[in-house]
KOLMAR-369577 format. One record per residue (C-alpha): x, y, z; residue number from 1; residue in one letter. Coordinates in steps of 0.5 Angstrom, whole numbers, plus 500, padded with zeros to 3 digits. Example, Ala and Ser with C-alpha at 12.3 -4.5 7.8 and 13.67 -1.06 7.14 Angstrom:
2
REC  east  north   up  resi  resn
REC   525    491  516     1     A
REC   527    498  514     2     S
# end
This chain:
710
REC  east  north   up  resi  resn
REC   797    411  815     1     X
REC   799    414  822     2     X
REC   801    421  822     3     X
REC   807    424  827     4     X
REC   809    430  829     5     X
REC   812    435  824     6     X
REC   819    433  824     7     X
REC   822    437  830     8     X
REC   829    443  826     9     X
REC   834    443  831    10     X
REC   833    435  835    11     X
REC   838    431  833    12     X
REC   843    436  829    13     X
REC   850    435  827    14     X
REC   853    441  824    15     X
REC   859    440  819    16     X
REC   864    444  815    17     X
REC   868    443  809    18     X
REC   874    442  813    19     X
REC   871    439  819    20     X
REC   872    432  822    21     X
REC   866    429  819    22     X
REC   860    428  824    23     X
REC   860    421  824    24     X
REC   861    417  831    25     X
REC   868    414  832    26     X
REC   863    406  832    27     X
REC   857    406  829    28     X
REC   851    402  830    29     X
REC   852    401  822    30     X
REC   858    397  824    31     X
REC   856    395  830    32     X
REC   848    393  832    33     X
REC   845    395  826    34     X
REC   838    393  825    35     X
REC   838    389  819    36     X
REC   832    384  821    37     X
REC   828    390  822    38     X
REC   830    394  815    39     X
REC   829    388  812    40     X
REC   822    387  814    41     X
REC   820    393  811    42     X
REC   824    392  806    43     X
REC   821    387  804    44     X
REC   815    391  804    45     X
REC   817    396  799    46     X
REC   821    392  795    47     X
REC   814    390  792    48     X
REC   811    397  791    49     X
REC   816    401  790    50     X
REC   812    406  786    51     X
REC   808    406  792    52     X
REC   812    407  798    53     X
REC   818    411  794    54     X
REC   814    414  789    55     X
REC   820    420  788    56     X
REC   825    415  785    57     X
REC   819    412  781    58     X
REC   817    418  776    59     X
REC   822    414  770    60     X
REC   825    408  770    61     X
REC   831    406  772    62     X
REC   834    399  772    63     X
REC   837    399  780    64     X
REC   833    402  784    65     X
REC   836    400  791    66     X
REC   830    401  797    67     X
REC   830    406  800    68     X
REC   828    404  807    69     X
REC   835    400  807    70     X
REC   838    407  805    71     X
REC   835    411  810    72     X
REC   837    406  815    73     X
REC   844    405  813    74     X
REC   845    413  814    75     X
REC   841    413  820    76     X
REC   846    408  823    77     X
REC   852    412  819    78     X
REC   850    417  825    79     X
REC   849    413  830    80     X
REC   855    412  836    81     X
REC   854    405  837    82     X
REC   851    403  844    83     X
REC   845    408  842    84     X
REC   838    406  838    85     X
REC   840    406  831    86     X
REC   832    402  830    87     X
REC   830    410  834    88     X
REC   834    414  830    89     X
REC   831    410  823    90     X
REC   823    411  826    91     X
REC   824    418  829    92     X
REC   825    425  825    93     X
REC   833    427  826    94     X
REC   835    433  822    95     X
REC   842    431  820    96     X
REC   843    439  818    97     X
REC   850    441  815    98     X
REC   852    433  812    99     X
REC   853    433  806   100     X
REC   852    425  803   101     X
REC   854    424  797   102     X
REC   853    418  792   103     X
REC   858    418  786   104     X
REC   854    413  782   105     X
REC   847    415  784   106     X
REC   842    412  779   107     X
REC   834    413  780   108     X
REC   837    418  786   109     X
REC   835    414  792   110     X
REC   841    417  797   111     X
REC   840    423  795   112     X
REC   832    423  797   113     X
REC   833    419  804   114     X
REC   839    424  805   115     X
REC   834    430  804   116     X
REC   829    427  807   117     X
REC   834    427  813   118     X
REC   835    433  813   119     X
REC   842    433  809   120     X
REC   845    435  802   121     X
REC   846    430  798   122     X
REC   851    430  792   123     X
REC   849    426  786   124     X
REC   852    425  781   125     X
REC   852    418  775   126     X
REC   855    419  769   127     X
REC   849    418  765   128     X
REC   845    424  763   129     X
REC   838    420  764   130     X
REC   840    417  771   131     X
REC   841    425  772   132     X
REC   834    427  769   133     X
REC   831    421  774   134     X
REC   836    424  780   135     X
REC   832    432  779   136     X
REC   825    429  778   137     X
REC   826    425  785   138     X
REC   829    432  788   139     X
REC   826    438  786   140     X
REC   819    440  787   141     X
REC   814    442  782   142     X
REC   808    449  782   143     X
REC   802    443  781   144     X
REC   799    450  779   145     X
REC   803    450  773   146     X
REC   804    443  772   147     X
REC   798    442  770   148     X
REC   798    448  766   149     X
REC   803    446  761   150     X
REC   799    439  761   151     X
REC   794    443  758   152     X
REC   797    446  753   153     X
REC   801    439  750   154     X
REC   794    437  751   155     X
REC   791    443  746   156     X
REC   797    442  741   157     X
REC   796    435  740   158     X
REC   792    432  743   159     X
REC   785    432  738   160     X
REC   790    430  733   161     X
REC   793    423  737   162     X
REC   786    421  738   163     X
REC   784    422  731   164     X
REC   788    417  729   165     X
REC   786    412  734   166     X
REC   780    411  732   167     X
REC   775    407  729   168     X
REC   771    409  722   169     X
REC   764    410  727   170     X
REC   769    414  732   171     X
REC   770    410  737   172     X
REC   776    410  741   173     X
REC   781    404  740   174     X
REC   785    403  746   175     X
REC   790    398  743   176     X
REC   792    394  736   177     X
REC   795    387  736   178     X
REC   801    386  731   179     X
REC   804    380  728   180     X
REC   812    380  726   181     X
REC   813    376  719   182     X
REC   818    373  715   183     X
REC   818    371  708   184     X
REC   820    363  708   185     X
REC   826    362  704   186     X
REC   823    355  701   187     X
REC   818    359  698   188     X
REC   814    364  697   189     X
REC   810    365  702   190     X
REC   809    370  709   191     X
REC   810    367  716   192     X
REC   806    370  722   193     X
REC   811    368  727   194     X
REC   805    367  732   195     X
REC   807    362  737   196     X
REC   800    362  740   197     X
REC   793    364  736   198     X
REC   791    366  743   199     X
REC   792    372  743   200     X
REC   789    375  749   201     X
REC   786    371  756   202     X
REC   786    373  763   203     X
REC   791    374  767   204     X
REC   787    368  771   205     X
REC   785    364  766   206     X
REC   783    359  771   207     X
REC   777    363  774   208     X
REC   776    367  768   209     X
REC   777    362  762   210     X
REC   774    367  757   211     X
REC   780    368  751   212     X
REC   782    370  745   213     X
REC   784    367  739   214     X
REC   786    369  731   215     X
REC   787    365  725   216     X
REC   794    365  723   217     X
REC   792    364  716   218     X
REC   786    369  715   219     X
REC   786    373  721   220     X
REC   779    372  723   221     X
REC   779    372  731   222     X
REC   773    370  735   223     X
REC   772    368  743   224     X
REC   774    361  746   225     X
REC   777    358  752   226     X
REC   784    359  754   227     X
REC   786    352  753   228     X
REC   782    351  747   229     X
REC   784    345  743   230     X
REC   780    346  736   231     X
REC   776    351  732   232     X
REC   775    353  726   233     X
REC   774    361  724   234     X
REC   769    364  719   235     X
REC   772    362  713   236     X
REC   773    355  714   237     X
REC   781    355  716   238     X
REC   783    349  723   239     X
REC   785    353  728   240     X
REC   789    349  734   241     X
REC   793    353  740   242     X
REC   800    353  736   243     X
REC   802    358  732   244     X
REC   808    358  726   245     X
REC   813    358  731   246     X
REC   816    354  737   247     X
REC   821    356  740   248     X
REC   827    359  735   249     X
REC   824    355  729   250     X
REC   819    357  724   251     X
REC   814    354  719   252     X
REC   811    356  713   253     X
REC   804    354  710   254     X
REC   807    349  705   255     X
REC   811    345  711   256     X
REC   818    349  710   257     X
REC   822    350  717   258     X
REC   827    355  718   259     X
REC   830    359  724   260     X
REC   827    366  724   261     X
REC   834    369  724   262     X
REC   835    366  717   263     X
REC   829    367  715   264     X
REC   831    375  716   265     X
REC   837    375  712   266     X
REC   839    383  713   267     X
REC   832    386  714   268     X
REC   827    387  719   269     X
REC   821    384  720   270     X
REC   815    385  717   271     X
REC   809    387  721   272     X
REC   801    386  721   273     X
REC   796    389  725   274     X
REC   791    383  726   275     X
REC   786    386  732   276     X
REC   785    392  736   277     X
REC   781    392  743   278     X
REC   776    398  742   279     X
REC   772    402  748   280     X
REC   766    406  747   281     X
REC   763    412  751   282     X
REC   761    408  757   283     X
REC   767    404  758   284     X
REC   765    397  754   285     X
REC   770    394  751   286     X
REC   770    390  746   287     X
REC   776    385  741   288     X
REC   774    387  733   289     X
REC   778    384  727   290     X
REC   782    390  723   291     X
REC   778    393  718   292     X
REC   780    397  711   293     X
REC   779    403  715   294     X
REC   784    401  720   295     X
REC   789    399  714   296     X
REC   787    406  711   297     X
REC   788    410  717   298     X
REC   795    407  718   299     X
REC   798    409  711   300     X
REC   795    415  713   301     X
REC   800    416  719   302     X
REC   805    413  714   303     X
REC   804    419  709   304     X
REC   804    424  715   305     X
REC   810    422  718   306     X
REC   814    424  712   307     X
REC   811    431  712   308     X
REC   812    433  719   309     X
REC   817    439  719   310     X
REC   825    438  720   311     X
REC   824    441  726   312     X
REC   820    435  729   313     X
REC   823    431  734   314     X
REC   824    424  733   315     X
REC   829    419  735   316     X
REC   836    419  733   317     X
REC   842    415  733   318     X
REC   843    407  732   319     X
REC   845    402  737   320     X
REC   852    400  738   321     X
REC   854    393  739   322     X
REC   853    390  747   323     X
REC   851    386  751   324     X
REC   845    389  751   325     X
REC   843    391  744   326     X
REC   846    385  740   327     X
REC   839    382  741   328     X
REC   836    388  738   329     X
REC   841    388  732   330     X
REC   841    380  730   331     X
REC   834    383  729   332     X
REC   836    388  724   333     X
REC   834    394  728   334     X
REC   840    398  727   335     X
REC   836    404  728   336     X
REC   833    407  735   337     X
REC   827    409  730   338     X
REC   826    402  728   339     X
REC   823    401  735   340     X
REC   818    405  734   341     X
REC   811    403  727   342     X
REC   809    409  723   343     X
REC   803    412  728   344     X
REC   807    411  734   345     X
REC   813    416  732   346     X
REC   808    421  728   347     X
REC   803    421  735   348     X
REC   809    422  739   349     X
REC   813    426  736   350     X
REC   807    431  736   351     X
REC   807    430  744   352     X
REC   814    431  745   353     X
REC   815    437  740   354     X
REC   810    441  744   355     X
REC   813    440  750   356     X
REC   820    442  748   357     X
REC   817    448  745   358     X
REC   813    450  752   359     X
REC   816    456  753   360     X
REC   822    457  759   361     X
REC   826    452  762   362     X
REC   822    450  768   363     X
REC   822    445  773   364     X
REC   814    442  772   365     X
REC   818    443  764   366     X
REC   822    439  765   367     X
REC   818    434  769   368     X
REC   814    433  763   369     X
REC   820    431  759   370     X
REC   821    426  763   371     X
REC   813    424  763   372     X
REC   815    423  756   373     X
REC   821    419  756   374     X
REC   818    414  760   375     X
REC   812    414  756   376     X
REC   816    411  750   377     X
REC   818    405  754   378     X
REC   810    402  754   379     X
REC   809    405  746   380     X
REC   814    402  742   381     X
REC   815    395  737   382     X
REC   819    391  743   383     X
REC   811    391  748   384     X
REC   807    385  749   385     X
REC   800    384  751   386     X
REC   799    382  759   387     X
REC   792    380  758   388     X
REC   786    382  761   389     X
REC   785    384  770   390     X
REC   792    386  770   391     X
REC   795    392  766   392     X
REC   795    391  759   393     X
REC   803    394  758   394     X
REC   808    389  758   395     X
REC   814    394  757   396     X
REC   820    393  753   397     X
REC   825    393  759   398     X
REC   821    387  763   399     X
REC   827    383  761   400     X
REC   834    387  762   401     X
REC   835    386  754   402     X
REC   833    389  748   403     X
REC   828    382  746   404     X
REC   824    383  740   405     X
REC   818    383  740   406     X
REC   814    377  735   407     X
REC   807    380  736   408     X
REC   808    387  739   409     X
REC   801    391  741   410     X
REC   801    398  739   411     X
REC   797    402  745   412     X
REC   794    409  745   413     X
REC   800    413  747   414     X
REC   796    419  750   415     X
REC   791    414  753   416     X
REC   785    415  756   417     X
REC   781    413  763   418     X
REC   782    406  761   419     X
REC   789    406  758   420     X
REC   795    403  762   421     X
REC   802    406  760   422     X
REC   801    412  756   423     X
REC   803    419  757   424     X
REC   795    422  761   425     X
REC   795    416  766   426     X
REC   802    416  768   427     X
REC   801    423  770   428     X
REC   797    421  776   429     X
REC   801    415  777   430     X
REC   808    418  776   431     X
REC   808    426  777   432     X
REC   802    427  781   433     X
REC   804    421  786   434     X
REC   810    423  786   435     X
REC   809    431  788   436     X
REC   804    429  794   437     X
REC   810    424  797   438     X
REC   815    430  796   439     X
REC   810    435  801   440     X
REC   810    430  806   441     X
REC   814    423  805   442     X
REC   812    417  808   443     X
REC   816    412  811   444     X
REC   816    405  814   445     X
REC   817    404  820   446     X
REC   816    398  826   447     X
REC   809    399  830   448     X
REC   805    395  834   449     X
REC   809    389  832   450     X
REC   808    390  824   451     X
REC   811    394  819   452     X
REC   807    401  819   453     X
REC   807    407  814   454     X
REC   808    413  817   455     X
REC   808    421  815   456     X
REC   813    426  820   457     X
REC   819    424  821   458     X
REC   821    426  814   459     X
REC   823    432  811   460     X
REC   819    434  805   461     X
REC   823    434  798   462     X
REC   824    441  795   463     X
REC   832    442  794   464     X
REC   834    448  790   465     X
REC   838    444  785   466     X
REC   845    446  783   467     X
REC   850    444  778   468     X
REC   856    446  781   469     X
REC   860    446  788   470     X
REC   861    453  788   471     X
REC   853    454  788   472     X
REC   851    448  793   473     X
REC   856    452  798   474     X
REC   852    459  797   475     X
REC   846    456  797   476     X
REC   841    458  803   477     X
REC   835    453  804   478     X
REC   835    446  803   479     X
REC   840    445  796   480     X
REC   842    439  792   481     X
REC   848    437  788   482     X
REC   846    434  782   483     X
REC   851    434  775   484     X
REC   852    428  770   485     X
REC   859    426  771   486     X
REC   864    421  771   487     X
REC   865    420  780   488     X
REC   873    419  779   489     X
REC   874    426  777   490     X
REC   870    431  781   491     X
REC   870    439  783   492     X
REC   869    437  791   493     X
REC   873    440  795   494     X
REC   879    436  800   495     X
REC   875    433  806   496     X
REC   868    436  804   497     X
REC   864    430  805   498     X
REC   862    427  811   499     X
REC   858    420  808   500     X
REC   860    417  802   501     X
REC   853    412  800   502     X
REC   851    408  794   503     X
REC   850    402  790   504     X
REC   856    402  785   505     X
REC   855    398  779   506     X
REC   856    389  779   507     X
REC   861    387  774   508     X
REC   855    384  770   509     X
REC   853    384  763   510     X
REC   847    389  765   511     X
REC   850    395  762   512     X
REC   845    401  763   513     X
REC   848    406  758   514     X
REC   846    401  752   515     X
REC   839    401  755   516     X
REC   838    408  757   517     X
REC   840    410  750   518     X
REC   833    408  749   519     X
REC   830    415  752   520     X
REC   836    418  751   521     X
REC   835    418  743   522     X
REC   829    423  744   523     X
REC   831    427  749   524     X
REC   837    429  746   525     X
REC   832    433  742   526     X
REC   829    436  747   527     X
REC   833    439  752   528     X
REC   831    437  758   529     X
REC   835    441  763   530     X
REC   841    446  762   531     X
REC   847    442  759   532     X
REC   843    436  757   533     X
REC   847    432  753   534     X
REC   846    432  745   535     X
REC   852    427  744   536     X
REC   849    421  740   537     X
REC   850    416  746   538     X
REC   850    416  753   539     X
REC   856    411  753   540     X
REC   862    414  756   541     X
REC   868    414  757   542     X
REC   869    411  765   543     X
REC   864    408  766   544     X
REC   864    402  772   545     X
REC   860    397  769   546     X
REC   864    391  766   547     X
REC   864    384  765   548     X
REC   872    384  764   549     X
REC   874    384  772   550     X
REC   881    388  771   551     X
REC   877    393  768   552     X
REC   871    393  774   553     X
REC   876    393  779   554     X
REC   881    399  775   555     X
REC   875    404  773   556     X
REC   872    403  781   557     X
REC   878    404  784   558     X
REC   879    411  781   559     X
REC   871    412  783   560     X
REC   874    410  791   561     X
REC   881    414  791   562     X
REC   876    420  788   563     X
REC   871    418  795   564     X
REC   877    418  800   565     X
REC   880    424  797   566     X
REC   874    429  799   567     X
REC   872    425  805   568     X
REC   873    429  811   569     X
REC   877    425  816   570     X
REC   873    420  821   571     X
REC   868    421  815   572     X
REC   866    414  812   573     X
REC   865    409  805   574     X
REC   858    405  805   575     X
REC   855    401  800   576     X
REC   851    395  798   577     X
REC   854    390  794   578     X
REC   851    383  791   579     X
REC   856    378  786   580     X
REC   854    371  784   581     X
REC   861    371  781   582     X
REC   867    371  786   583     X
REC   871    376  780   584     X
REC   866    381  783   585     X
REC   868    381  790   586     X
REC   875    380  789   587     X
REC   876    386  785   588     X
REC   871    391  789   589     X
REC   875    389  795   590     X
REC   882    389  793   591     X
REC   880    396  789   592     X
REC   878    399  796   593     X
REC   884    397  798   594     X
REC   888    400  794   595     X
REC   885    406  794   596     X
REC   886    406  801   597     X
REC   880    404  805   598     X
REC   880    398  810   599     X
REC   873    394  811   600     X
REC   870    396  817   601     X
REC   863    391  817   602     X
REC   859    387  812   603     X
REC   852    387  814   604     X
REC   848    383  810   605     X
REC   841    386  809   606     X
REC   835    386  805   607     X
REC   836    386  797   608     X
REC   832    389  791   609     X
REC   828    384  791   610     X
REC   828    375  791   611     X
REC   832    373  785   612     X
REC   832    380  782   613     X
REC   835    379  774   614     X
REC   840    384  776   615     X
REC   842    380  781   616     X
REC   842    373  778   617     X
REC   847    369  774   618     X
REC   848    364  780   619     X
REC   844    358  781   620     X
REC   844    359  788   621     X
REC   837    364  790   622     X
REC   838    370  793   623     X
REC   835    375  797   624     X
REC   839    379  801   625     X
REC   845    385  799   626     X
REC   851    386  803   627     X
REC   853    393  807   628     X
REC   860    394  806   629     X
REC   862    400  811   630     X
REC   869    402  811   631     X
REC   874    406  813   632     X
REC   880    410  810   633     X
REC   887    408  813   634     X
REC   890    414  814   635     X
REC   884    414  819   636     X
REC   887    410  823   637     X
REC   882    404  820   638     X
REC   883    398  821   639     X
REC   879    391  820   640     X
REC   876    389  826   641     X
REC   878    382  826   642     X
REC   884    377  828   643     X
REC   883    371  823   644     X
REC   880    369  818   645     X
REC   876    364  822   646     X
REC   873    370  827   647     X
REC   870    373  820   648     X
REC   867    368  819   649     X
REC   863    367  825   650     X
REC   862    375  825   651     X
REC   858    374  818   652     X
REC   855    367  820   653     X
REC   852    369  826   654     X
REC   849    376  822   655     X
REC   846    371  818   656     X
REC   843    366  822   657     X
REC   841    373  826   658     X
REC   836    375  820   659     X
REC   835    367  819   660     X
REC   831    367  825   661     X
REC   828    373  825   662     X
REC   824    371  820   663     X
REC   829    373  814   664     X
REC   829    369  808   665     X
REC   837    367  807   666     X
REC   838    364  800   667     X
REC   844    360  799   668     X
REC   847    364  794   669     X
REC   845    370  800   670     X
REC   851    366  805   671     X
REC   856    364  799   672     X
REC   856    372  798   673     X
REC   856    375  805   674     X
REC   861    370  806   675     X
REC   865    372  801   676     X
REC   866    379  802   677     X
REC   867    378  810   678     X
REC   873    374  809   679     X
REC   876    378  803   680     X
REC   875    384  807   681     X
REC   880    380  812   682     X
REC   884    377  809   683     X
REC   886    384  804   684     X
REC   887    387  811   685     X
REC   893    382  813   686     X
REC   896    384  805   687     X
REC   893    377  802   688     X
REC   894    376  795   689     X
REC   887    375  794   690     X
REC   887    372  787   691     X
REC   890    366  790   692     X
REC   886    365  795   693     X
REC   879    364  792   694     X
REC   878    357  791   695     X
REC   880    357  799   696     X
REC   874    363  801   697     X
REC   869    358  796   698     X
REC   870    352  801   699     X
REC   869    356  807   700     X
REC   863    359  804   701     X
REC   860    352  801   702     X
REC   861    349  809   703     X
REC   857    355  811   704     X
REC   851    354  807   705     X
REC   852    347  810   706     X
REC   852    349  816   707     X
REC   847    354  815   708     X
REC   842    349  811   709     X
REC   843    342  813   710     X
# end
């Protein structure tokens, strides 16, 4: 990784005032010139390893975490007059001292960081208090000193007991055990073990490693055999084929009955048996062993012990409310956040986040442990899966965007050890201690020597002084951010107090963060990790922009762009990246900026999250770019630069055919979508009732993939 120069404090500066006209050239080289190939090269890179390159944004999950590359580049180019290099301004250290970026809808905090690191203040603000929580760990510095200070002293509360009761009879450590859900078959009395497969364990190569292994369904025996065993027979005697009880949604009994697994449950939740467990002894050797009276025992243990942990504990709280996110989750019975979780698993959490709520003072490295916490849940909970062996083990509950249940769960250790994946001790150094370093000296991807290289200097480091309130940004001295959990349509700025206006507002799609994010939510409540986090029983709120209904998207996003308009300075500016595979989408986001007076400037198609992100699907048509839409305020004098709507599709073919030809990946579902919005922008700037005339921008779409792919 090359180094540069430390950034150079005064190069480049742009000063601004609440009052001011904005520090943002009449034309820019985001609305004109902008280096999309060059952004979507290294894009492209990032979006693999985001945890790598924008470690920052990564110490919690959150579901949309746009790239940071293309979020720098668009405020680079924001502040670039067009005509002048917006690919320099990107690669180069500028201080962009005095503007104040916001993002009204900030999720993992992705503006805020690439504005700071720019030398900016950013305002942050999501309505939902974990998306706040991931915003301060991705901005605030942390004492390494006292960060591992307050680890030690979790670590001495807790930790012996979390690994007693992870342990086998002759005291080795047990890094895993393998569950099975079962049903009682309603034919008869018998259990079903709902395996589909009794292979439960293979390399995630099996090819080249073919080594597996298998279980019994009937006795729970396990021995070794190939992945793609045809026949075997366990200790005692049972035929074991690959299939398991269930295929598909149907399961079958030992006597012949087939049922759906739903009826099987009728109004309970499933049962749950643990059939293996992975071992690992002092040197590291690991080894699958069957489930022992000892392992059973132990268990019951952690039953009993749960139910005598001191009221004052923390635990889950709260019950699932019926979405598009949930209802899965409660098909299944779990009606209850506790529900997601076995007895040894809330018993030895509960212990690590009772002493970290306890830890005295409402620090940062406090704070940052908290959220360590919260994103340990997502790999210790009933809804995780074996990956298998030469990947990390974890499959965590969210690597679908629903609350899937899980048939035959693993339950990891979740303090962990050197040989762990996903638990609280080793995501501190792959989460906090990754993210510290990249905040004391931020790297960048940058375009060298003909490839896409990482570098350090250009960027300032990440270490805001956060403020709650806009009185308390404005007196802050030194770099500061505004960080609040609120609704963005109704805020405490000032008029004409932003300069820039970035972000990456909400799709009009059934992925609805706040059912999801009630997950964490349940345990943080109990902890307080911040002054003012919410002790409130869900995270959902009135407000909220995400809605599959496409007159209540466009009416809450609406709100939010009124609101933007309201606080921008005049000459200031609207950007944000878009994707819709359903054209409703488009229609209500461009109608909604019209309404509250913004008129779309450019539309520039860019590199997305990632090829065929689950966010971004729901079309048939694959897709790999977003689109930039850059606007305006009328009472600006905005206007959009084309004549007709033949004009607008030539600017966005030719834009795409640019980035096609440099190598780009350009998707039909990419063309669909940036031709949409480029001529919806038009023809709502010529009063066109836009509800009228979709099928009419479909056909001018269809035609461009046409033209585009043959």
């Amino acid at each position: 990784m090359r180094m540069v120069s430390n950034l150079k404090m005064g190069e480049s500066v742009m000063m601004s005032s609440a009052g001011a006209r904005a520090a943002i050239p009449s034309i820019t080289a985001l609305e004109n010139d902008f280096p999309a190939a060059m952004l979507s090269e290294a894009g492209t890179k990032e979006s693999w390893r985001k945890e790598v390159h924008r470690p920052a944004t990564s110490t919690h999950k959150w579901w949309a975490k746009r790239l940071g590359t293309v979020f720098r580049g668009i405020i680079a180019s924001a502040t670039t007059a067009v005509g002048e290099d917006a690919e320099s301004a990107y690669s180069a250290p500028t201080d962009l001292s005095g503007m104040v970026v916001l993002d009204p809808f900030s999720g993992s905090g992705v503006t805020g960081v690439e504005a700071a690191k720019l030398g900016a203040r950013p305002v942050c603000f999501d309505i939902n208090p974990v998306a706040t929580l991931v915003q301060r760990q991705a901005l605030q510095q942390w004492d390494i000193q006292a960060l591992a200070t307050a680890f030690g002293q979790v670590e001495r509360e807790c930790r012996r007991e979390v690994d007693r009761v992870h342990k086998t009879e002759d005291g080795r450590t047990v890094l895993y055990y393998f569950w099975v859900a079962t049903v009682p078959c309603p034919d008869c009395d018998d259990t079903i073990r709902l395996f589909s497969s009794t292979v439960f364990s293979k390399n995630a190569y099996p090819k080249r490693v073919p080594e597996a292994q298998i279980v019994c369904p009937l006795c729970l025996d396990i021995q070794e055999k190939r992945y793609d065993f045809e026949f075997a027979r366990c200790a005692n005697g049972h035929t074991i084929t690959p299939q398991g009880a269930v295929v598909r949604s149907m399961a079958t009994c030992q006597n012949g009955h087939t049922n759906k697994v739903m009826a099987a449950l009728k109004d309970s939740l499933p049962g749950y048996e643990m059939y293996a467990k992975m071992v690992v002894d002092a040197r590291g050797r690991k080894t699958y062993e069957p489930i022992t009276e000892w392992d059973r025992a132990l268990y019951e243990e952690c039953e009993d012990l749960l139910d005598k942990l001191p009221p004052s504990s923390v635990l889950p709280s709260g019950g699932l409310a019926s979405g598009n996110n949930t209802n899965q989750a409660i098909k299944w019975n779990f009606k209850q956040w506790i529900n997601f979780f076995n007895a040894r698993q809330l018993y030895s959490l509960s212990l690590i986040a009772t002493a970290i709520r306890d830890l005295p003072g409402r620090t940062p490295e406090r704070e940052a442990l908290c959220a360590l916490f919260s994103g340990t849940l997502e790999f210790n909970n009933r809804f995780t899966s074996f990956k298998g062996e030469g990947t990390g083990a974890v499959r965590h509950m969210f690597s679908h965007h629903i609350l899937k249940p899980e048939r035959t769960p693993l339950e990891a250790h979740p303090w962990g050890t050197p040989y762990s994946s996903g638990s609280f001790s080793t995501l501190l150094k792959s989460r906090l201690h990754r993210a510290h370093e990249y905040k004391m000296n931020p790297a960048d991807l940058v375009p060298e020597g003909g490839e896409i290289q990482r570098i350090t200097g250009i960027s300032s480091p990440l270490a805001a002084q956060l403020c709650q309130d806009w009185p308390s940004f404005t007196e802050g001295e030194g770099p500061t951010a505004y960080i609040a959990t609120r609704n963005s349509a109704s805020t405490d700025l000032p008029n004409g107090s932003v300069d820039l206006v970035v972000t990456d507002p909400p799709y009009m799609d059934n992925v609805h963060y706040a059912e999801l994010a009630d997950f964490f939510h349940a345990w943080l409540r109990a902890m307080h990790p911040f002054d003012g986090y919410p002790s409130d029983d869900t995270t959902r709120q009135r407000g909220e922009v995400q809605n599959a209904d496409p007159a209540e998207f466009g009416k809450a996003i609406e709100s939010v762009w009124s609101e933007c308009g309201r606080v921008l300075k005049p000459g200031g500016m609207l950007a944000f990246t878009f994707h819709q595979a359903r054209i409703a989408g488009w229609v209500r986001v461009i109608e909604s900026l019209d309404q509250a007076g913004f008129c779309v400037t450019a539309v520039q198609p860019v590199k997305g999250e990632m090829t065929t992100s689950v966010v971004k699907s729901g079309s048939r048509e694959p897709s790999n770019l977003d689109s930039i839409v850059v606007c305006r305020r009328k009472v600006d004098g905005a206007e959009n630069p084309h004549n007709s709507l033949e004009e607008a599709l030539a600017t966005a073919s030719r834009e795409l055919v640019l980035l096609q030809k440099a190598g780009v990946e350009v998707g039909p579902g990419d063309v669909r979508s940036v031709v949409r919005g480029s001529l919806l922008a038009y023809l709502a700037s010529a009063s066109a009732d836009l509800d009228k005339i979709v099928d009419d921008v479909d056909r001018y779409a269809t035609a461009a993939i046409q033209d585009l792919f043959g």
